[in-house]
C-alpha positions as CSV (number, residue, x, y, z in Angstrom):
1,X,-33.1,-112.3,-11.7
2,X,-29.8,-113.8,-11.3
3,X,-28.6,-117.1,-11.1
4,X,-26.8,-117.5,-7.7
5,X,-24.6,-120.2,-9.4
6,X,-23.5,-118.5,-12.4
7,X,-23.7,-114.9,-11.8
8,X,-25.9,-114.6,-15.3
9,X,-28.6,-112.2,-15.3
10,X,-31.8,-112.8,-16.8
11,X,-35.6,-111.6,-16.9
12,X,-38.5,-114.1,-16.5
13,X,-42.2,-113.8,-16.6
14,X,-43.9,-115.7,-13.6
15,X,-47.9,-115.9,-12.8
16,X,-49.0,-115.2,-9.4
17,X,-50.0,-118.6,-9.4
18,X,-46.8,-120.2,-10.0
19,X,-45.1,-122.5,-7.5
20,X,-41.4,-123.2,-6.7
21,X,-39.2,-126.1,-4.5
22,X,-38.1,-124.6,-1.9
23,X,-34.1,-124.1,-2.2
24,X,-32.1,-126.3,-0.4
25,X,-29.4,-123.6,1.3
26,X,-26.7,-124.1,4.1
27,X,-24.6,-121.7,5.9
28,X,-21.4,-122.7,7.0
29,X,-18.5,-120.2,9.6
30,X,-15.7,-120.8,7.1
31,X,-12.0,-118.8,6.8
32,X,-11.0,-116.9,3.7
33,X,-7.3,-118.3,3.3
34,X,-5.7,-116.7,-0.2
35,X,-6.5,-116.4,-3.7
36,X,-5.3,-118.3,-6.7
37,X,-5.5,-116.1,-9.6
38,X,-9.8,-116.1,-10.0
39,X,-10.4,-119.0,-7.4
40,X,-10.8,-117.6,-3.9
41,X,-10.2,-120.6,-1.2
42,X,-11.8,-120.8,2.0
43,X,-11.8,-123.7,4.9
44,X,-14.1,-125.1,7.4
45,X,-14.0,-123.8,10.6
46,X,-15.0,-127.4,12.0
47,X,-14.5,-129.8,9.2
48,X,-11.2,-128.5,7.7
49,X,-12.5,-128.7,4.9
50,X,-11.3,-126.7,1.6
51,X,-13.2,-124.9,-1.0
52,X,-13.0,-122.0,-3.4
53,X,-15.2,-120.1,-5.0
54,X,-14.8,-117.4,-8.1
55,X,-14.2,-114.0,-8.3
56,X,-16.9,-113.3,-10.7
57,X,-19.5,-115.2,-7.8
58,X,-18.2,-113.1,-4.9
59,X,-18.5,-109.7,-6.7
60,X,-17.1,-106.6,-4.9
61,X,-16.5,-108.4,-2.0
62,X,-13.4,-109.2,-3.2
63,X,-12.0,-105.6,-2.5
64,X,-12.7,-106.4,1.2
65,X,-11.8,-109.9,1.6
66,X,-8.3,-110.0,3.6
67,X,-6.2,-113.4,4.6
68,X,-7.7,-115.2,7.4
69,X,-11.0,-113.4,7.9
70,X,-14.2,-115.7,8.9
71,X,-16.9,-115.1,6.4
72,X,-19.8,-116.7,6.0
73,X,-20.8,-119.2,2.9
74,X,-23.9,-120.2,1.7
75,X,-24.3,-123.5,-0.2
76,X,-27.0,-124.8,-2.5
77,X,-26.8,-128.6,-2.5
78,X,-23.6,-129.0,-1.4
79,X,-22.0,-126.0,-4.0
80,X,-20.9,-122.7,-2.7
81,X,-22.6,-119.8,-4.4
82,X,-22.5,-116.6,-2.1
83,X,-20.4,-115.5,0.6
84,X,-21.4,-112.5,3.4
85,X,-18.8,-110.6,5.0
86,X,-18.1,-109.0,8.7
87,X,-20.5,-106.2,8.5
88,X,-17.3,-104.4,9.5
89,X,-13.6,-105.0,8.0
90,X,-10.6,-103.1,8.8
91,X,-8.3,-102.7,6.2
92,X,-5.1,-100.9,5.9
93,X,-4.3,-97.9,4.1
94,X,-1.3,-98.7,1.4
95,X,-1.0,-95.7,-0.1
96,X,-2.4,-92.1,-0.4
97,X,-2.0,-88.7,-1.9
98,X,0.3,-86.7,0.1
99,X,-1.8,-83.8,2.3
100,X,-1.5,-80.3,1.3
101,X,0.8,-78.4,3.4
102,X,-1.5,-75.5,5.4
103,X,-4.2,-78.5,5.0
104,X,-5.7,-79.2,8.9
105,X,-9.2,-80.0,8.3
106,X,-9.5,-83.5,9.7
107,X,-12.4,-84.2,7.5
108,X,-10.8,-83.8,4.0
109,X,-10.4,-86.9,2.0
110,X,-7.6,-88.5,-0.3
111,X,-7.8,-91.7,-3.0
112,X,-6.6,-94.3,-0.9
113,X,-5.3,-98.0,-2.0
114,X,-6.2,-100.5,0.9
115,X,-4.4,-103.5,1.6
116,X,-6.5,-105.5,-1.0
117,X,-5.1,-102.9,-3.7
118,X,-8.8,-101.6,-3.6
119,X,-8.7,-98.0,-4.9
120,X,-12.0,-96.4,-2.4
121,X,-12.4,-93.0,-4.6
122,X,-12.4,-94.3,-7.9
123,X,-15.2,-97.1,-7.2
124,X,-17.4,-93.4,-5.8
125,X,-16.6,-91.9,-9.1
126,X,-17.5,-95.2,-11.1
127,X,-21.1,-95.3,-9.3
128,X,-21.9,-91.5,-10.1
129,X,-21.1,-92.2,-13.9
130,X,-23.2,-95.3,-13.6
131,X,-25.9,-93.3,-12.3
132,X,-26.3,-90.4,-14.4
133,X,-26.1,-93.5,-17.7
134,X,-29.4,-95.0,-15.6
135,X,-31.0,-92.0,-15.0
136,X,-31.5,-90.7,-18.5
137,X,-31.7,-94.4,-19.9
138,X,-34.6,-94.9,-17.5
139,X,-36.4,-91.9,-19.0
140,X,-35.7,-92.7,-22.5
141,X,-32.9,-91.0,-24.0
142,X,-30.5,-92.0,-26.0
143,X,-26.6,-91.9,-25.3
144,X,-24.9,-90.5,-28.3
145,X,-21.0,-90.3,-29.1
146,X,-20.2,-87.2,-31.5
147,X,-16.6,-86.4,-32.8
148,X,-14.1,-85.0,-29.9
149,X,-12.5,-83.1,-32.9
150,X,-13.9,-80.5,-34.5
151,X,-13.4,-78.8,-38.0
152,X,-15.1,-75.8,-36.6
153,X,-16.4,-74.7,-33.4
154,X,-18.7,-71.9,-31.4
155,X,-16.9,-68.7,-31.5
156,X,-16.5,-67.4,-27.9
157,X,-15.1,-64.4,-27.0
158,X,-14.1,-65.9,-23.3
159,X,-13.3,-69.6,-24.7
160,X,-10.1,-70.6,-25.8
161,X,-10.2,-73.7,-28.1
162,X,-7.6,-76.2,-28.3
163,X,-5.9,-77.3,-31.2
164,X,-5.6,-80.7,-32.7
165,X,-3.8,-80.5,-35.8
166,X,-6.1,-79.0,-38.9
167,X,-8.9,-79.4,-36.2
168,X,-10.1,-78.2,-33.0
169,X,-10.9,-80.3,-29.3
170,X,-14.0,-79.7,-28.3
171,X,-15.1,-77.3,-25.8
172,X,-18.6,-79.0,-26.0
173,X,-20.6,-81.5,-28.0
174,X,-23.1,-78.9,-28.4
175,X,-22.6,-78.4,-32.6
176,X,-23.1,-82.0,-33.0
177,X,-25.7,-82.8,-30.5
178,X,-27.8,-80.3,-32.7
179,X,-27.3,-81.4,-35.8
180,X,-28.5,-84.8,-34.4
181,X,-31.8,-83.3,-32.8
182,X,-32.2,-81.4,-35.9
183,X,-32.2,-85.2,-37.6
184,X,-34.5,-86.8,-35.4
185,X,-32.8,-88.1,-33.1
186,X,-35.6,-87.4,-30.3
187,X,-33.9,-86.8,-26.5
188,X,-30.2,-87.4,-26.4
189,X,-27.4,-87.1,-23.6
190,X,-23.4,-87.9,-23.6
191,X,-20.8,-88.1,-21.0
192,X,-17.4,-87.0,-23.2
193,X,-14.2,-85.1,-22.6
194,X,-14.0,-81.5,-23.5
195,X,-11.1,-79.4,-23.5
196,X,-10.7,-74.9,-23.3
197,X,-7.1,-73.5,-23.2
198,X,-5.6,-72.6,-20.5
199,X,-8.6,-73.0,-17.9
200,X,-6.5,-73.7,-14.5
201,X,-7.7,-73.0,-11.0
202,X,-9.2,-74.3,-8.2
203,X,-12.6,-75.5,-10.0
204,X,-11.0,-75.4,-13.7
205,X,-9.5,-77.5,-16.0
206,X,-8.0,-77.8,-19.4
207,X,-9.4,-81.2,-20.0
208,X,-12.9,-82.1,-18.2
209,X,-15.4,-84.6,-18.2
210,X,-19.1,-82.9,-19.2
211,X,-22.6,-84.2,-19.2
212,X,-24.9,-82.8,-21.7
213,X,-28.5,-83.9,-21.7
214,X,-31.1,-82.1,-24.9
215,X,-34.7,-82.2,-24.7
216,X,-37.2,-81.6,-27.2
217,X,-40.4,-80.1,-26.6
218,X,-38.8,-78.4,-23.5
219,X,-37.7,-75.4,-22.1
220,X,-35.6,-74.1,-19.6
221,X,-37.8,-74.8,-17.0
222,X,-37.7,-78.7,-17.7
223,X,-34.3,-78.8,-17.5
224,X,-34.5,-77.2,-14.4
225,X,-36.7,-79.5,-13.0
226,X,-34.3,-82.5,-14.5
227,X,-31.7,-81.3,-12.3
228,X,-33.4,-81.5,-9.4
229,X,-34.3,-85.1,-10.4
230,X,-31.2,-86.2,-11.7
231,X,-28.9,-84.9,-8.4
232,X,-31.6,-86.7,-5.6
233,X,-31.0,-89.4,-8.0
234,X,-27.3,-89.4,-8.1
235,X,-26.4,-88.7,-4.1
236,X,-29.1,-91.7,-3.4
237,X,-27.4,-94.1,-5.9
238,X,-23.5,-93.2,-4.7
239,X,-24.2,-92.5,-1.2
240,X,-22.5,-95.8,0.4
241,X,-19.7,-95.6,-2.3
242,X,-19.2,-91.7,-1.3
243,X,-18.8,-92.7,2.2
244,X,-17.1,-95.5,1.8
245,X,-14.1,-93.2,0.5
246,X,-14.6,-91.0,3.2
247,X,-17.0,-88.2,2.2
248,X,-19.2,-86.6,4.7
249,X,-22.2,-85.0,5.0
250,X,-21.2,-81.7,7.0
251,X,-18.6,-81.3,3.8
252,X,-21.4,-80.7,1.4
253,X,-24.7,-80.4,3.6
254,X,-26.2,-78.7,0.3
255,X,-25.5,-81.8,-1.7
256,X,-26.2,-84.5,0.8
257,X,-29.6,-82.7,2.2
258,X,-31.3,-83.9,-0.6
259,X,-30.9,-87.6,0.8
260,X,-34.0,-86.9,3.2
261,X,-35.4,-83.3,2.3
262,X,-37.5,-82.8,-1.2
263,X,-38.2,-79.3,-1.2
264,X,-38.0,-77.3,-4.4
265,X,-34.9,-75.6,-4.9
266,X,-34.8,-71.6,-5.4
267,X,-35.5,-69.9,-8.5
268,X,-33.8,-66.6,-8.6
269,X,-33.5,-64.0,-11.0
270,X,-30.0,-62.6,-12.0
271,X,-31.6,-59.3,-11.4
272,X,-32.7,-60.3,-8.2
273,X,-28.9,-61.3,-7.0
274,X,-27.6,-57.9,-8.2
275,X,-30.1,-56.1,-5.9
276,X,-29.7,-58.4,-2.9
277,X,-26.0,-58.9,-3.0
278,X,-23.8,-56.6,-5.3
279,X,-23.1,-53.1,-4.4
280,X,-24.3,-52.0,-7.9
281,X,-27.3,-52.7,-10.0
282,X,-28.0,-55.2,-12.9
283,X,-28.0,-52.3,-15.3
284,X,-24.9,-50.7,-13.9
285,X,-22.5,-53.9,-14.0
286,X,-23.4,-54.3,-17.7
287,X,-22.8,-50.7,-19.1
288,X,-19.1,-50.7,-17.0
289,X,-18.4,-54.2,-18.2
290,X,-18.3,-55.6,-14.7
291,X,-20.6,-58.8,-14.9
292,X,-18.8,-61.1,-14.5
293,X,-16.6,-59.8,-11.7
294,X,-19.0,-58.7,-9.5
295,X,-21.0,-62.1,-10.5
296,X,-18.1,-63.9,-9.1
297,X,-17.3,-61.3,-6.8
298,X,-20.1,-60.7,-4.9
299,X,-23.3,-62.9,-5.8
300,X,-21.5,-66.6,-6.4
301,X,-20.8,-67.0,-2.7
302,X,-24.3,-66.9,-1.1
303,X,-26.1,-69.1,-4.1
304,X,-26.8,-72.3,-3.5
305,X,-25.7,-72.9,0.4
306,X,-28.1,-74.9,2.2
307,X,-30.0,-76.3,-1.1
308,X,-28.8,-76.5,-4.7
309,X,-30.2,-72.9,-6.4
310,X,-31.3,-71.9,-10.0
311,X,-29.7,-68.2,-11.3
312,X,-32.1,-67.3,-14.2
313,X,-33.0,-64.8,-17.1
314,X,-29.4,-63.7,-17.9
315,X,-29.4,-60.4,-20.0
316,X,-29.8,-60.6,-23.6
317,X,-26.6,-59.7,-24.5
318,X,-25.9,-62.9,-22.6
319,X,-28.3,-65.2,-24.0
320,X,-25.2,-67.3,-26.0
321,X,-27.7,-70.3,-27.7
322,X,-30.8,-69.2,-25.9
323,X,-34.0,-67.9,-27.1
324,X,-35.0,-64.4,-25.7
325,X,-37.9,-64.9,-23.3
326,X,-41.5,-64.2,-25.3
327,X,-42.6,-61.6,-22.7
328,X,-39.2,-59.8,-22.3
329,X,-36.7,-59.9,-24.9
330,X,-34.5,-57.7,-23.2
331,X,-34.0,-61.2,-21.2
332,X,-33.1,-64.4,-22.2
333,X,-34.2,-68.4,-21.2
334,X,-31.1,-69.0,-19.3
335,X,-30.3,-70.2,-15.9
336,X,-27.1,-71.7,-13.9
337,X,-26.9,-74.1,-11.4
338,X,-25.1,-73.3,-8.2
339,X,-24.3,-75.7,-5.0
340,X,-22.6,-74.0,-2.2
341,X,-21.3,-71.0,-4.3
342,X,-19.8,-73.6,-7.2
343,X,-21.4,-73.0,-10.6
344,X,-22.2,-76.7,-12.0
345,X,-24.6,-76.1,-14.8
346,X,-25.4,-74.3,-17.2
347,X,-28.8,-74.6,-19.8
348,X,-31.4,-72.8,-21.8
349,X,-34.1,-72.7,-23.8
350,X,-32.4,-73.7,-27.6
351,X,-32.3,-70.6,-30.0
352,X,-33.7,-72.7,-33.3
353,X,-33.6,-69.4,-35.7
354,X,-30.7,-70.0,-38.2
355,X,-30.6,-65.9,-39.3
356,X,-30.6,-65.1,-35.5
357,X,-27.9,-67.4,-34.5
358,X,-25.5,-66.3,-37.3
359,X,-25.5,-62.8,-36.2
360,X,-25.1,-63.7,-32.4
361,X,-22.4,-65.6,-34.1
362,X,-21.0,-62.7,-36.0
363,X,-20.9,-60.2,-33.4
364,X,-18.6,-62.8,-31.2
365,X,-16.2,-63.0,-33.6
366,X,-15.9,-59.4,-34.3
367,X,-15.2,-59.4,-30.6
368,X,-12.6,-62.6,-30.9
369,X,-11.3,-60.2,-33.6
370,X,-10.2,-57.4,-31.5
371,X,-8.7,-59.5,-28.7
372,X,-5.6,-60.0,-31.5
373,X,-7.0,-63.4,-31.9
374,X,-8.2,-65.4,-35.3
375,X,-11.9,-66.0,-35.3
376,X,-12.4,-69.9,-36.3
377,X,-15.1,-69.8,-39.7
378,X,-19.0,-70.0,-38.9
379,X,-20.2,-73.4,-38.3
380,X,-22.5,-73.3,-41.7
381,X,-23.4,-76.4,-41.2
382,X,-24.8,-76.4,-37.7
383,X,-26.5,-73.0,-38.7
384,X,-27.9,-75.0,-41.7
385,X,-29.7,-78.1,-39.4
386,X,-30.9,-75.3,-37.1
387,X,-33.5,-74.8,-40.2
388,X,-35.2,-78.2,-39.4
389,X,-34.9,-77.9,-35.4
390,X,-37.9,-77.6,-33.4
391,X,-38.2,-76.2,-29.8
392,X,-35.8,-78.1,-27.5
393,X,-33.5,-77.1,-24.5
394,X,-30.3,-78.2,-23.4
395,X,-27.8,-77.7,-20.8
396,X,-24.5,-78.6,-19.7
397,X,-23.3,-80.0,-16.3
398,X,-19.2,-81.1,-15.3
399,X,-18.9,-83.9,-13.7
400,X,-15.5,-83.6,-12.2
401,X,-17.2,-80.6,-10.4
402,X,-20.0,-82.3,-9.0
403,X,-17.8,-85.0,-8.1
404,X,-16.0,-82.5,-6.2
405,X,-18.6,-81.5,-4.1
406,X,-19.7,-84.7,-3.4
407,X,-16.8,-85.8,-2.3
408,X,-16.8,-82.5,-0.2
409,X,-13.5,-81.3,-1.8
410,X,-12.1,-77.6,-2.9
411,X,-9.8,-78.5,-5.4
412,X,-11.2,-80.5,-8.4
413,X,-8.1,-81.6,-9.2
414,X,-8.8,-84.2,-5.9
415,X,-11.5,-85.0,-8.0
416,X,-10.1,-86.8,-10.8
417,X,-7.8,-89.9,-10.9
418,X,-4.9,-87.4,-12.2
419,X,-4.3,-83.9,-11.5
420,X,-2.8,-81.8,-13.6
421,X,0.4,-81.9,-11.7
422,X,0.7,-85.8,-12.0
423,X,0.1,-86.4,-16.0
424,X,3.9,-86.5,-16.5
């Protein structure tokens, strides 16, 4: 509950038998007039009369509040407490980013600073990070902080860490995360910054914003289904403040379907996409070393376009952290998350063996090795706390890029307060 005076929150416990006064409430045509630091005035439309009421009681109206605009107010005995707005204000535009020459689509979007010195994209972005902290509170887990740097990290062959002095940045919280779960810690997630050299492009950058969510008990396929939760979740909870800052749904109809439409999203095996859209077959792009281009290439582009798509059971020599698959080892318990061709996650089933890992490990930095590149030392003392890790699975999802395609953008540099061309 929430006292209309005050603004305080607070819970209480009422019987069904329980009776209450009924409130004694007024509503009044009044005029917004100008603000005085926190105190917000407003006068009579009849009476003349002058009032003001707090910032903290009128909320996020304030954003939308503009000089001589007739609101109305409600009173309880004689006090202000609450004040409703035109359903529809026009405000102008102060400032926005500047529009990409070769640009036309009259649909794109832009941060833009109203008259009020409301900023409309970074409230969106605000509400998705909200939502994804209430999501995974609601369901129990905890939200961890682990160290951003690192006196080790994973090695990976197509990773780049950044350096930090006698330390590394992060390109994950995954080595922590672990060592938690391994400890007890029971389900877990963290919203942090994670950083991989030179990653620049149209959906890359060198310093992101990542989600990652663990589970134990799970597999792969629970994580599956939690993304599938946690996106209807997400578009439901920042669908007025998407809007609000211009998104649309014919930008990201993959996205925004899942406002109104609860079917299951499809489960396709990387196998599968070679045969149906590569001009070469699973087997073939491994033994040439082609993967990942014709991945990208050829497969990317149809996943995921009218409903958010699952590409599972990546090849063992693939598997990273993931446990082989009991039926088929020559496959592991991995899957990635595509919208509208844009990879946005990526999870597994949690390799827990210790002996396993270290030689997964070992290969990778052999490989680091012959790129002409120092391998960073094993990270004994993840591969240590893997020793007391039951089954769990985990997976990792950026932010920035599912920001992006809510906002229905191609550049995730649109999707951040500060692209990489404006941090001078």
């Amino acid at each position: 509950m929430r006292n209309m005076i005050s603004g305080n929150q607070f819970t209480q416990t009422y019987r069904s038998n329980d009776k209450f006064e009924k409130a004694d409430l007024e509503e009044r045509k009044m005029q917004y007039l100008y603000n005085q630091g926190e105190e917000y005035h407003f006068m009579d439309s009849q009476s003349y009369e002058q009032i003001f009421i707090t910032a903290e009681q009128l909320g996020d109206s304030v954003n939308f509040m503009v000089d001589n605009m007739d609101v109305d107010v409600l009173f309880f005995a004689d006090k202000p407490i609450d004040v409703s707005l035109p359903i529809f204000v026009n405000l102008a535009v102060v400032k926005a980013d500047p529009w990409v020459k070769g640009d036309t689509s009259g649909t794109d979007t832009k941060p833009v600073t109203v008259e009020t010195g409301y900023i409309l994209q970074l409230r969106a972005r605000a509400a998705l990070l909200q939502a994804l902290r209430t999501f995974f509170i609601s369901r129990n887990f905890i939200e961890v902080e682990t160290p951003l740097r690192q006196l080790t990290v994973i090695p990976e062959a197509y990773i780049l860490p950044l350096r930090s002095e006698e330390c590394y940045l992060q390109s994950s919280p995954e080595l922590y995360m672990k060592r938690l779960l391994a400890a007890g810690s029971g389900d877990i997630f963290q919203i942090c910054k994670c950083f991989r050299k030179d990653e620049k492009g149209m959906r890359h950058l060198e310093e992101f914003t990542m989600l990652e969510w663990y589970r134990m008990g799970g597999d792969y396929g629970n994580l599956m289904q939690d993304c599938e939760d946690l996106l209807r979740f997400c578009i439901k909870e920042t669908a007025a403040e998407l809007r609000a800052c211009g998104a649309r749904e014919e930008k990201a109809p993959a996205l925004w379907q899942l406002l109104h439409n609860d079917t299951s999203w499809d489960r396709t095996s990387v196998a599968s996409a070679f045969v149906r859209y590569a001009p070469l077959s699973l087997e073939q792009a491994m033994t040439s070393g082609s993967f990942d281009q014709h991945l990208v290439e050829y497969i990317e582009p149809h996943l995921g376009r009218d409903l958010p798509e699952f590409l599972l059971d990546y090849p063992a020599s693939l598997a990273s952290l993931a446990r082989l698959k009991k039926e088929d080892a020559s496959l592991a318990e991995r899957f990635e998350l595509y919208i509208q061709g844009v990879e946005l996650a990526n999870g597994f089933s949690e390799l827990v063996d210790p002996v396993e890992q270290a030689q997964r490990f070992a290969l990778e930095a052999q490989v680091i090795v012959e790129q002409g590149r120092e391998s960073p030392a094993l990270p004994q003392s993840f591969l240590d706390a893997l020793n007391q890790l039951d089954n769990c699975a985990g997976i990792a999802l950026g932010v920035d890029r599912l920001f992006m395609l809510m906002l229905g953008k191609k550049s995730i540099a649109d999707a951040i307060a500060f692209g990489p061309g404006e941090m001078d």
